[in-house]
VODRENMI-593335 format. One record per residue (C-alpha): x, y, z; residue in one letter. Coordinates in steps of 0.1 Angstrom, whole numbers, plus 2048, in hexadecimal, padded with zeros to 3 digits. Example, Ala and Ser with C-alpha at 12.3 -4.5 7.8 and 13.67 -1.06 7.14 Angstrom:
residues 2
87B7D384Ea8897F5847s
***
This chain:
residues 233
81E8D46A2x82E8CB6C4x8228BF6E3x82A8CA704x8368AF71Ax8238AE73Cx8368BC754x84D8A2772x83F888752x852863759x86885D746x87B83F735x892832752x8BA83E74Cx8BF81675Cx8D080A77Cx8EE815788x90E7FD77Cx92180479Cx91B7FE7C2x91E8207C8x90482B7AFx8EC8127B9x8EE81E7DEx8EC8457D6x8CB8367BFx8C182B7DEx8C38487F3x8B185D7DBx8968447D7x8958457FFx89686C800x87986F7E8x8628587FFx86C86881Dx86688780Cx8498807FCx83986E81Fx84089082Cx83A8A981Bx82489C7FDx8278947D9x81B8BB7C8x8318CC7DEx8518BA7DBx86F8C37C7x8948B37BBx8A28CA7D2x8908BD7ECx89889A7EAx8BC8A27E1x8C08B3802x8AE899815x8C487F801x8E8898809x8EE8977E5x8F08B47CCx8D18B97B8x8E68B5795x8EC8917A0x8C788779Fx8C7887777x8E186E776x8C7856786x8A686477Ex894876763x87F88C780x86E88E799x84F874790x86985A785x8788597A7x85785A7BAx84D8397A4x86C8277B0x86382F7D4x83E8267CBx84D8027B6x8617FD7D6x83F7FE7EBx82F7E57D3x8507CB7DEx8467CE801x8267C97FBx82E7AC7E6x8467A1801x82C7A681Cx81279480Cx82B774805x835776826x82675583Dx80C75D85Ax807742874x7EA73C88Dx7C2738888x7B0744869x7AA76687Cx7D376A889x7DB768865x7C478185Ax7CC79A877x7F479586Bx7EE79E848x7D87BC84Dx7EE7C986Fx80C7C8850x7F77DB839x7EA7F6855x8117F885Bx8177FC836x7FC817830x80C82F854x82D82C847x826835823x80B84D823x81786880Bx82184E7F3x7FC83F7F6x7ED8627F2x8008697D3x7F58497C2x7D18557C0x7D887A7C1x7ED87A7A1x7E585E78Ex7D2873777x7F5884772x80A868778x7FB84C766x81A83476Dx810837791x7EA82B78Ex7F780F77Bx80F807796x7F280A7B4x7DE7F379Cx7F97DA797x8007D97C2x7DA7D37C8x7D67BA7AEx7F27A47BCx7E17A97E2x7C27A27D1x7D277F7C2x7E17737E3x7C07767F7x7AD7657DBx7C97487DCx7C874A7FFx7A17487FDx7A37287E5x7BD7157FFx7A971F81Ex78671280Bx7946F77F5x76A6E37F4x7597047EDx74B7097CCx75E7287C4x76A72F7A2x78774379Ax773763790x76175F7B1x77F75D7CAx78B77E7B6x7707937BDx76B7867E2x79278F7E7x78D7B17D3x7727BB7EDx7837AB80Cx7A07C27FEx7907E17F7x7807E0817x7A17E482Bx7B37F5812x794811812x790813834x7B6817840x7BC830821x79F848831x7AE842856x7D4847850x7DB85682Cx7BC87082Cx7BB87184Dx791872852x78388886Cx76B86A870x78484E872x79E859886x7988698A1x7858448AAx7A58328A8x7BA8498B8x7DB83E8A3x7D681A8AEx7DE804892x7D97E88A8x7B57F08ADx7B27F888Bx7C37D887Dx7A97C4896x78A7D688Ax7917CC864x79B7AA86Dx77E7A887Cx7677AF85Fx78279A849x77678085Dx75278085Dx75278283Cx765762835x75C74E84Fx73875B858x73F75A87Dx74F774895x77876889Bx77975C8C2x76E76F8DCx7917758EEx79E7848D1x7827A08CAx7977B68E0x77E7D98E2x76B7CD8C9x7597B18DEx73B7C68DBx7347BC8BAx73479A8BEx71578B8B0x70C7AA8A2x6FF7A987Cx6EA7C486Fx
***
């Protein structure tokens, strides 16, 4: 009895390109697919659509990929690099600068890339490769807040477990939130923020904040939000 391979299925990698040349055409693709993909989504895109995008003929894909999904995982392991890259980049300033730097990086992350993001949760069903890869950015994001956590609150009685699941929520708080606003688009969301990152990057910092620190950031930096100061519910 045989079974019927799954349709656009990754498959094993035909390697990197040995030659300059190779490795920049590689490139292109992988630069064609995200572009692509950001544009005009994941279900509706074909080689011939990335070919073009890339100038390339559509025969020259194979020699580089398997299909379509194997190409859209390089764009998405590419993602997880700058996210990897962003999060080991240094922030300076107060407790509350260096929060509103990380997530004003993310926010910028998420606008750029949000056909990529969609097609992580859209497809991983399908595309098992690219849930694992989504699981694999968020538990390294996850890591570097909980390190983060254990450096910024060296006396408290945390243990590693703990600082985990506080970074997981911190996390999936900002991750949630600017997934519904700039990948999904919410008819709630985003009309409120109008497209301002800024604002939106201040409003999670904000709750980033009180979280850790149990006390709003300072008053001059609460920008629109100054109306919540003091606020709990």
């Amino acid at each position: 009895m045989t079974t019927r391979r799954r349709r656009n299925a990754v498959q094993r990698d035909p390697g990197l390109p040995r030659t300059r040349k190779g490795l920049e055409t590689r490139d292109r693709l992988i630069d064609a697919a995200t572009s692509m993909v950001n544009s005009i989504g994941y279900q509706d895109l074909r080689l011939a659509d990335i070919a073009a995008e890339a100038k390339v003929p559509s025969s020259l894909i194979y020699r580089y990929f398997k299909g379509k999904a194997q190409i859209v995982l390089a764009a998405l392991t590419r993602l997880r690099d700058e996210v990897q890259d962003l999060l080991a980049a240094d922030s300076t300033g107060s407790a509350f600068d260096r929060i509103l730097d990380k997530n004003r990086r993310i926010i910028s992350l998420y606008a750029g890339n949000p056909g990529l993001l969609r097609c992580i949760i859209s497809f991983g069903a399908d595309e098992p490769e690219f849930q694992q890869l989504f699981r694999d950015m968020s538990q390294r994001w996850n890591q570097a807040v909980a390190r983060s956590i254990a450096q910024q609150f060296a006396d408290a009685r945390l243990t590693e477990g703990e600082r985990l699941m506080l970074a997981h929520a911190l996390c999936s708080m900002v991750d949630n939130f600017v997934y519904e606003c700039l990948v999904l688009r919410s008819p709630i969301l985003t009309p409120v923020f109008a497209e301002d990152r800024e604002h939106m990057a201040l409003f999670v910092s904000l709750l980033w904040h009180r979280a850790l620190y149990l006390r709003d950031p300072p008053a001059d930096r609460m920008g629109r939000f100054a109306g919540l100061a003091g606020f709990h519910l």
